[in-house]
C-alpha positions in Angstrom: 112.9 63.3 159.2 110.2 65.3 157.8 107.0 63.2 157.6 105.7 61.2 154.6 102.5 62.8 153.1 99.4 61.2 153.1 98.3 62.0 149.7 100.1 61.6 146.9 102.4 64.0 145.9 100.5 64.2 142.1 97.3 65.1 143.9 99.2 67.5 146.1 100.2 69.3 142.8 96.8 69.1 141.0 94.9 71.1 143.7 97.8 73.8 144.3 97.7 74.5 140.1 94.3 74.5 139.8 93.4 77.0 142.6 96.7 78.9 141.3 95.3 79.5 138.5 92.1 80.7 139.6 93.4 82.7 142.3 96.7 84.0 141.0 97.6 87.7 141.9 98.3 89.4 138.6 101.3 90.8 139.4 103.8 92.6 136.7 107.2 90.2 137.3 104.6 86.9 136.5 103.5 87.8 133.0 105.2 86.6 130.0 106.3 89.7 129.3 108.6 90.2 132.5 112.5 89.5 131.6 114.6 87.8 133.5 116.3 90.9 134.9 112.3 92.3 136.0 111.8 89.1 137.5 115.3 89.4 139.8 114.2 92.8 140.3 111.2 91.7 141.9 113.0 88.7 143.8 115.1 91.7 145.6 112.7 93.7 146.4 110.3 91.2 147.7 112.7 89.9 150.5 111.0 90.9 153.6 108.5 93.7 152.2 104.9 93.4 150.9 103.8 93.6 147.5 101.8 96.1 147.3 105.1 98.7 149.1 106.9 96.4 145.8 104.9 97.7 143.3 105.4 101.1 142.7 108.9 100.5 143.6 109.0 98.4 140.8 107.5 100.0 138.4 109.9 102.9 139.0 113.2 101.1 139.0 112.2 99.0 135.5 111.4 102.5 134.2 115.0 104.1 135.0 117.1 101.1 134.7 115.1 98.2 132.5 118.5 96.2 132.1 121.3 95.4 134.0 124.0 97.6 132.3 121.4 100.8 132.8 121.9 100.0 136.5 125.7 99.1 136.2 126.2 102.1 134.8 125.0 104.6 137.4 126.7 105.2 140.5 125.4 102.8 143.6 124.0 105.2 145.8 121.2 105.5 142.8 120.2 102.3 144.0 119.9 103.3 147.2 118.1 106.4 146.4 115.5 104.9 143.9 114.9 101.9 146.9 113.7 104.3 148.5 111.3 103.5 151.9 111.0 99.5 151.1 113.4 98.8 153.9 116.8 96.8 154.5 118.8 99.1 151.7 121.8 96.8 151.4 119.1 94.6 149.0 120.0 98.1 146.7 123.7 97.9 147.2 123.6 93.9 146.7 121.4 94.6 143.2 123.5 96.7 141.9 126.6 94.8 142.3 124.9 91.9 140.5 124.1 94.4 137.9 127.2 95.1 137.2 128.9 91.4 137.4 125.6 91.0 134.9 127.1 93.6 132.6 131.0 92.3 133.0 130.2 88.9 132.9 127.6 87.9 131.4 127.0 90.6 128.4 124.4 92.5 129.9 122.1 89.4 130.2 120.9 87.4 133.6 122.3 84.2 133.6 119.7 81.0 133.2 122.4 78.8 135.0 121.7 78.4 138.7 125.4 78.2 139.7 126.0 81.8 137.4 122.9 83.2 139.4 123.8 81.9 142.5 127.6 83.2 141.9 125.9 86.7 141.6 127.1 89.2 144.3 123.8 89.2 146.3 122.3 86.8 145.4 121.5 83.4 147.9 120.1 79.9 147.6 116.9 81.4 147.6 117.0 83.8 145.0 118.8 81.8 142.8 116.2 79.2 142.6 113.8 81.5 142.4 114.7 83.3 139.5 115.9 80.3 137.5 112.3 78.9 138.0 110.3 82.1 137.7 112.8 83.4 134.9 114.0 80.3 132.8 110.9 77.9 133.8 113.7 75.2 135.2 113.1 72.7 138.1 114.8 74.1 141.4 113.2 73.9 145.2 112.3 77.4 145.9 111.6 78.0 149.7 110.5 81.0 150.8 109.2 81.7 154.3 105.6 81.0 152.3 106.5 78.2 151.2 108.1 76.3 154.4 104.4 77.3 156.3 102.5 75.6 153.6 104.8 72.3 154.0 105.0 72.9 157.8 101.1 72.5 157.8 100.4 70.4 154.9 103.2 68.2 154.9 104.4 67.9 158.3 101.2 68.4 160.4 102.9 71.4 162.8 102.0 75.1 162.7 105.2 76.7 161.8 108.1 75.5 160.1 111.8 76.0 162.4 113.4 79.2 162.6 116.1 77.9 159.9 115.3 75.5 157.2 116.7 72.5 158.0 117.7 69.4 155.9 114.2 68.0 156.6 112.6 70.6 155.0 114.4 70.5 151.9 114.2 66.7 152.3 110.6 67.7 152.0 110.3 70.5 149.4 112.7 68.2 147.0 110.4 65.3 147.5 107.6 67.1 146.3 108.7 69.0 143.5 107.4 67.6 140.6 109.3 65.9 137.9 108.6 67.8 134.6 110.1 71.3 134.6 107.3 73.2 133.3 105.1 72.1 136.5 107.7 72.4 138.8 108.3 76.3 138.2 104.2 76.7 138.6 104.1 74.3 141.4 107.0 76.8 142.8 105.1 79.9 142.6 101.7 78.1 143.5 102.8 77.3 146.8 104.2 80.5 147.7 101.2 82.4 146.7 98.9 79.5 148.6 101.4 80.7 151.5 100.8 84.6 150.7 97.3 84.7 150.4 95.1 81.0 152.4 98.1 79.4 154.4 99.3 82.9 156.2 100.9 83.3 159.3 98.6 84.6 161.7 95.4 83.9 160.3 95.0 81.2 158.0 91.9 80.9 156.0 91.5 77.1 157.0 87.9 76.8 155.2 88.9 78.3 152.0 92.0 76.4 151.5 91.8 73.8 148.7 94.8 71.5 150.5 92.4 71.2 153.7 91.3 68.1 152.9 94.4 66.9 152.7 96.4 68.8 155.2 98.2 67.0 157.9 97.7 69.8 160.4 94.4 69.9 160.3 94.3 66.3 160.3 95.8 66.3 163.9 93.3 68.8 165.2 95.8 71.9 164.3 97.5 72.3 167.8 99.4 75.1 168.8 102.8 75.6 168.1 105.5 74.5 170.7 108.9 75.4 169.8 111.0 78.3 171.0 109.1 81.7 171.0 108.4 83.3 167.8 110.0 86.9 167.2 108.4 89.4 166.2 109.7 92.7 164.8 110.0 95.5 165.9 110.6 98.7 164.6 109.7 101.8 167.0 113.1 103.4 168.7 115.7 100.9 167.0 118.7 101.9 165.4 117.0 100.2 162.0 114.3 103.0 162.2 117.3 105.8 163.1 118.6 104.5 159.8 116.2 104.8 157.8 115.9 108.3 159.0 119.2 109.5 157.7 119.6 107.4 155.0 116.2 109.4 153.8 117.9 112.9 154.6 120.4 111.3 152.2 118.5 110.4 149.6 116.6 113.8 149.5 119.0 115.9 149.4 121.2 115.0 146.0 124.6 115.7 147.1 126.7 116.6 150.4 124.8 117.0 153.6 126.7 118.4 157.1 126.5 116.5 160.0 124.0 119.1 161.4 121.3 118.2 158.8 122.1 114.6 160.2 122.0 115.1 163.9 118.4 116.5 163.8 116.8 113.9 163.0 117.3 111.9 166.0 118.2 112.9 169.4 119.7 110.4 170.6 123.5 111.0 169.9 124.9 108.0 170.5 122.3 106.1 168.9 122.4 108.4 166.3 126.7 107.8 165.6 126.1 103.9 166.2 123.7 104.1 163.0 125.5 106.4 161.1 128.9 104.4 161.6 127.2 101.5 160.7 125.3 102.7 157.7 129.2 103.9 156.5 130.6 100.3 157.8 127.7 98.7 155.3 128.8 101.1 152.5 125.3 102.9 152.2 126.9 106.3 152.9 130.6 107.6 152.6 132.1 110.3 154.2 133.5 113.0 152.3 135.1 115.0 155.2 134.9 115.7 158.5 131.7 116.0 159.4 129.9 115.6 155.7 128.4 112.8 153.9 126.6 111.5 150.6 125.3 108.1 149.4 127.9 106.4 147.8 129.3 107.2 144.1 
């Protein structure tokens, strides 16, 4: 069981909001501005990839397709083009398909309910807690890979949280998460930037962090972490980087491209037809006959 912290959780919540608000990125999807559909935009995008790849990204996609029925209404492989170089391009497949189950279902409009959002094609535990708190300013634990370091450290006195969350964690996070609904959303996004920006993964800023006086981890002297090695990953000669190469002569080229154009971008052959079949088998690309391909339409 995750352990008890030592301050109280209303202190805990004081110091995150105040240095939040001094320290708080101004990023588009956090002004009040930002509609619910920018703010799943963002969500998306964000999943595994920096902000500052996000934001032109971003910016582009709102621009082309500012709701959800201007995205239902083009053809998928759009999505996949507009992504772009941000990485893992099924998050463009999976976005549009919530677009469109947006459109069908919902009248063109996001959802504020978490079981609608989380129902979304796409869309996980995470996200939907995410954009019901960052979106609709409702009361929902939102753990992000940011947010489980911070509690790792500040709560639990250990340098990194478990490879999965586990029930402790969210034992935890729901423990913490403040009553009124309001505080709870900026308690939500507080954390997570705390995580982003002081409490990071390789090289905290210990002395600037406003929870060091009250973090468990230090507290115990900040040993090393001792569970099972930590991954790291890698990109260099992987089928994920053979991918990304097709998939951009793909995008660039607006319409059928021969299997020529494909196999020169890799040589390789059959690491080149493992990625290929599996960008088909994750319907990023179809064939369109023997030997010729598009993104999909």
């Amino acid at each position: 069981m995750a352990a008890t912290p030592v301050t109280p959780a209303p202190l805990l919540h004081s110091t995150v909001l105040d240095w939040y608000e001094s320290n708080a990125r101004d990023l588009p999807w956090r002004t009040p501005e930002a509609s619910p559909w920018a703010v799943m935009v963002s969500e998306f995008m964000l999943q595994q990839t920096p902000v500052k790849r996000v934001l032109p990204a971003y910016a582009a996609w709102l621009e082309r397709w500012p709701t959800p029925a201007d995205l239902a209404a083009d053809a998928p492989g759009e999505a996949v083009r507009m992504w772009g170089r941000l990485g893992y391009p099924r998050r463009a497949l999976r976005l549009h398909a919530a677009a469109v189950a947006i459109t069908r279902e919902h009248g063109g409009r996001v959802p504020d309910d978490h079981a609608a959002l989380l129902a979304l094609p796409g869309v996980g535990e995470y996200t939907a807690a995410a954009v019901a708190s960052f979106a609709f300013r409702q009361r929902h634990v939102v753990l992000d890979t940011n947010v489980r370091r911070v509690f790792a450290r500040a709560v639990d006195g250990v340098e990194y949280p478990a490879q999965a969350t586990t029930a402790a964690e969210r034992r935890t996070a729901t423990g913490l998460l403040p009553a009124d609904t309001g505080t709870a959303a900026a308690w939500a996004v507080g954390v997570m930037e705390l995580g982003a920006l002081v409490c990071t993964a390789r090289s905290p800023d210990c002395g600037g962090c406003p929870l060091r006086r009250h973090c468990a981890w230090q507290a115990a002297g900040c040993p090393p972490y001792q569970g099972p090695p930590r991954r790291g990953q890698t990109y260099e000669g992987t089928d994920r980087q053979v991918r990304g190469k097709l998939l951009a002569v793909l995008r660039d080229a607006h319409g059928e491209v021969p299997q020529a154009r494909l196999d020169a971008v890799w040589p390789d052959q059959v690491q080149r037809a493992r990625a290929l079949d599996g960008l088909v088998a994750d319907g990023l690309v179809e064939p369109v006959a023997q030997g010729v391909y598009r993104l999909p339409q």
